[in-house]
Wavefront OBJ file of the C-alpha trace (Angstrom):
o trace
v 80.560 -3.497 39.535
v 79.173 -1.422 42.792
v 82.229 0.886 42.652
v 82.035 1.202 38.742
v 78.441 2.967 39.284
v 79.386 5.563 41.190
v 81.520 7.780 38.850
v 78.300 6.485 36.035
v 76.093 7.946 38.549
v 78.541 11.222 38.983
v 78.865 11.624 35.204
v 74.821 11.317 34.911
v 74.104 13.188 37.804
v 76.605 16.134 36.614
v 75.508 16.301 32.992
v 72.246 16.584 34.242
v 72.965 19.610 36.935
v 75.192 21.470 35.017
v 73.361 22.541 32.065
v 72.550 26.069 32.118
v 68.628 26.427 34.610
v 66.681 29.094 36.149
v 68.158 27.022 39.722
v 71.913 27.579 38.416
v 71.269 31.137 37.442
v 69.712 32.165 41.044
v 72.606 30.243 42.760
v 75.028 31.946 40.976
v 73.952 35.616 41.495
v 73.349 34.826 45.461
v 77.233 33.455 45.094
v 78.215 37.088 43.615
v 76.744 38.953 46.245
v 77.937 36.141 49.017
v 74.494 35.930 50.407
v 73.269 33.316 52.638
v 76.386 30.922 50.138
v 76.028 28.124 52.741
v 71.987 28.315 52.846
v 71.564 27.952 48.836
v 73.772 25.177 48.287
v 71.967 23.397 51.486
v 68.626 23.643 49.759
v 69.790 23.266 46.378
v 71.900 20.212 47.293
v 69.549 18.553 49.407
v 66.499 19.122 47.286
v 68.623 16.873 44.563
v 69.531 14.273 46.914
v 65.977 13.665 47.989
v 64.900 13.655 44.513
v 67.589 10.831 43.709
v 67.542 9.036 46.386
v 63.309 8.829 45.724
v 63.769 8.257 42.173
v 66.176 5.006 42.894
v 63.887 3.976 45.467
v 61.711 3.760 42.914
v 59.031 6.139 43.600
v 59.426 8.251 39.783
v 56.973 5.237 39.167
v 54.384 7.904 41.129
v 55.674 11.091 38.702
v 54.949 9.243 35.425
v 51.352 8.177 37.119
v 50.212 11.076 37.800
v 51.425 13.496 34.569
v 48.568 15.995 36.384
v 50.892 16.629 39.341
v 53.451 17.593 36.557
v 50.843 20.044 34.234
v 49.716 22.112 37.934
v 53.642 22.453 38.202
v 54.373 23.697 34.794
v 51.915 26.835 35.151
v 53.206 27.327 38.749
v 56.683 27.434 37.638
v 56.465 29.372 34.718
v 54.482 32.091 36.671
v 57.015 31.888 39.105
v 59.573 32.233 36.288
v 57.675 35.186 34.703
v 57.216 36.929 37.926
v 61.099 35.884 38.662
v 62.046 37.173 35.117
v 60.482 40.642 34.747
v 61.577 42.018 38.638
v 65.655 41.198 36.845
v 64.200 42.928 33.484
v 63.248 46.079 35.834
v 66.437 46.019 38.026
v 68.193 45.992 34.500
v 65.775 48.575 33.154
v 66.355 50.871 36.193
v 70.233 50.496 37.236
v 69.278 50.121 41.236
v 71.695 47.319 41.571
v 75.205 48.979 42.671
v 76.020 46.243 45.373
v 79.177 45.066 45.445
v 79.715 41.027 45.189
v 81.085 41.346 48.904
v 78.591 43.259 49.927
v 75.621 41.199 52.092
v 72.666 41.884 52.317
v 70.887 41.698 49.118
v 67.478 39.603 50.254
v 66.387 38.368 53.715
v 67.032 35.104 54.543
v 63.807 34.121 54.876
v 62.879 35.453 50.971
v 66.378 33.181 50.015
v 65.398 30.258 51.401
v 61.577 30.546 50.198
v 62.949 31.639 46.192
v 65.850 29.179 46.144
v 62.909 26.441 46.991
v 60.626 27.800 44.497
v 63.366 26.940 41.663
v 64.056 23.498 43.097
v 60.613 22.107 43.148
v 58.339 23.996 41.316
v 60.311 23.166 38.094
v 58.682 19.570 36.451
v 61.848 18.866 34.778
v 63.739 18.598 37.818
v 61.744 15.362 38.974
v 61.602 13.808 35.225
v 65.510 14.104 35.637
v 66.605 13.060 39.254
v 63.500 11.142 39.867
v 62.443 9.504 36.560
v 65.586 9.419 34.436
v 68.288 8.367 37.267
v 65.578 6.377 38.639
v 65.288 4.529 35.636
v 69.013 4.578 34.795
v 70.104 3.109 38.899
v 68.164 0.140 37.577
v 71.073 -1.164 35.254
v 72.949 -1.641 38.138
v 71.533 -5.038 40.632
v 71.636 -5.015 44.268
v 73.945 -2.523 45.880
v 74.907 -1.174 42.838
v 72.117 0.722 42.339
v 72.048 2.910 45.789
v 75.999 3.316 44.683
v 74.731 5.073 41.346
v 72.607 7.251 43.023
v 75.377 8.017 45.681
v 77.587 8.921 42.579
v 74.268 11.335 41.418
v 74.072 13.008 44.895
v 77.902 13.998 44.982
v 77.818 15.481 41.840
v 75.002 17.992 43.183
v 76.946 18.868 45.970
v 80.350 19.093 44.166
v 77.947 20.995 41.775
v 76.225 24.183 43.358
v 79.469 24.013 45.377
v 81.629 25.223 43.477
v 78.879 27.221 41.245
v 77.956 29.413 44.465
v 81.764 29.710 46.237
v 83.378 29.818 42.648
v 81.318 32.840 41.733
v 83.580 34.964 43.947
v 86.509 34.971 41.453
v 84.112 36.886 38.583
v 83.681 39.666 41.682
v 86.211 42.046 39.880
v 84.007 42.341 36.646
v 81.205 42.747 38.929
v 82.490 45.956 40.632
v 81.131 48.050 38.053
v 77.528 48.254 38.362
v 76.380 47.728 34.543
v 77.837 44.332 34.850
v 74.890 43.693 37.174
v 72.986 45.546 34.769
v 73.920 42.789 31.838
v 73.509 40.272 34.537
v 70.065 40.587 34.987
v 69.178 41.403 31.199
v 70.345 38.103 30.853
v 68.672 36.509 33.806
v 65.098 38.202 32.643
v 65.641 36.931 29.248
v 66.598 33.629 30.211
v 63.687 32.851 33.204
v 60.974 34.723 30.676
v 62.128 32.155 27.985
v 61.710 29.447 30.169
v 58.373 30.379 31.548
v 57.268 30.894 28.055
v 58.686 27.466 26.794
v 57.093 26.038 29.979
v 53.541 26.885 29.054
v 54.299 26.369 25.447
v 55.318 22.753 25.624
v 53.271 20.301 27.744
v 55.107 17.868 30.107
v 55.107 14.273 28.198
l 1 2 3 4 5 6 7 8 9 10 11 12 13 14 15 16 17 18 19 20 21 22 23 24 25 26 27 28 29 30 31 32 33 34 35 36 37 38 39 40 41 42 43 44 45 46 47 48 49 50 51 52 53 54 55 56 57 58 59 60 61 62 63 64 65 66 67 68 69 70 71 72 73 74 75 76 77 78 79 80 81 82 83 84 85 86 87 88 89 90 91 92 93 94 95 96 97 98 99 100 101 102 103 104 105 106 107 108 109 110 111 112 113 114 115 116 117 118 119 120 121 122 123 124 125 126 127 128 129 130 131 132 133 134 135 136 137 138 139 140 141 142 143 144 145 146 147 148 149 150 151 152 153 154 155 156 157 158 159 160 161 162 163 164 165 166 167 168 169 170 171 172 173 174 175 176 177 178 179 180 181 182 183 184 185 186 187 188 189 190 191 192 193 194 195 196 197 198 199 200 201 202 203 204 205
């Protein structure tokens, strides 16, 4: 039973991660340009894990008590997004971008670590899924089983934005040609614009 929820945990914890985000999107254009790899899948992967392990422990009790916590970071992260979204719109717009994937670079590492943190906590969804829904989803599983669920949730995050970031590197030949960064971010601005428009549009339930 305890080993059986760890690839249920996995499964949940990957279907969860891997659909398409503002978070996934950032990671993989860092991965393209190889910058700061190791420092984006730290935060990214870490800032999952804490929100698992705290949503098994039980504490996504707290998120659904306080749905005010969760409206202050809707606006927050849609004008994040917005902001986010229309400096890619611009870099599209003006054709700047003609670093190569291996070149480094692109963004201190202070501005990586503080934007790769804005798109792991200042989206709401993030804690309704790791916190909330695995929370709620660990309890199927009694006694040990239930930390073994969330260990299974954890490894898929790391697995995850592993291979997102360090895989990227293998799409570096298309992205020698600098209107394939152009596209890049056309799609990037209309994706995070989207998002921070869907975000203000639809209140956190």
């Amino acid at each position: 039973m305890y080993l059986s929820a760890i690839p249920a945990g996995f499964a949940t914890g990957a279907g969860l991660i891997m659909a398409i985000g503002a978070q996934n999107a950032f990671a993989l254009r860092q991965g393209l340009q190889r910058n700061f790899v190791w420092l984006v899948v730290a935060i990214c992967s870490l800032g999952d894990i804490v929100l698992i392990l705290s949503g098994v422990a039980g504490i996504g009790r707290l998120v659904q008590a306080w749905p005010g916590l969760l409206q202050v970071l809707r606006f927050a992260g849609a004008a994040f997004l917005a902001v986010y979204g229309l400096m890619a719109a611009w870099r599209a717009i003006k054709g700047a971008e003609a670093l190569k994937p291996a070149d480094k670079g692109a963004g201190s590492r202070k501005k990586v670590l503080l934007t790769c943190m804005a798109f792991t906590f200042l989206n709401p969804h993030v804690y309704l899924d790791t916190m909330v829904l695995v929370g709620s989803l660990s309890t199927r599983y009694p006694g040990a089983g239930k930390s073994m669920f969330g260990f299974g949730a954890c490894i898929a995050s790391v697995v995850w934005f592993t291979t997102l970031t360090f895989g990227a590197r293998f799409l570096q030949p298309v992205f020698h040609r600098p209107v394939a960064w152009r596209v890049l971010d056309a799609a990037i601005a209309l994706f995070m614009l989207s998002l921070s428009a869907m975000l203000v549009a639809n209140p956190i339930q």
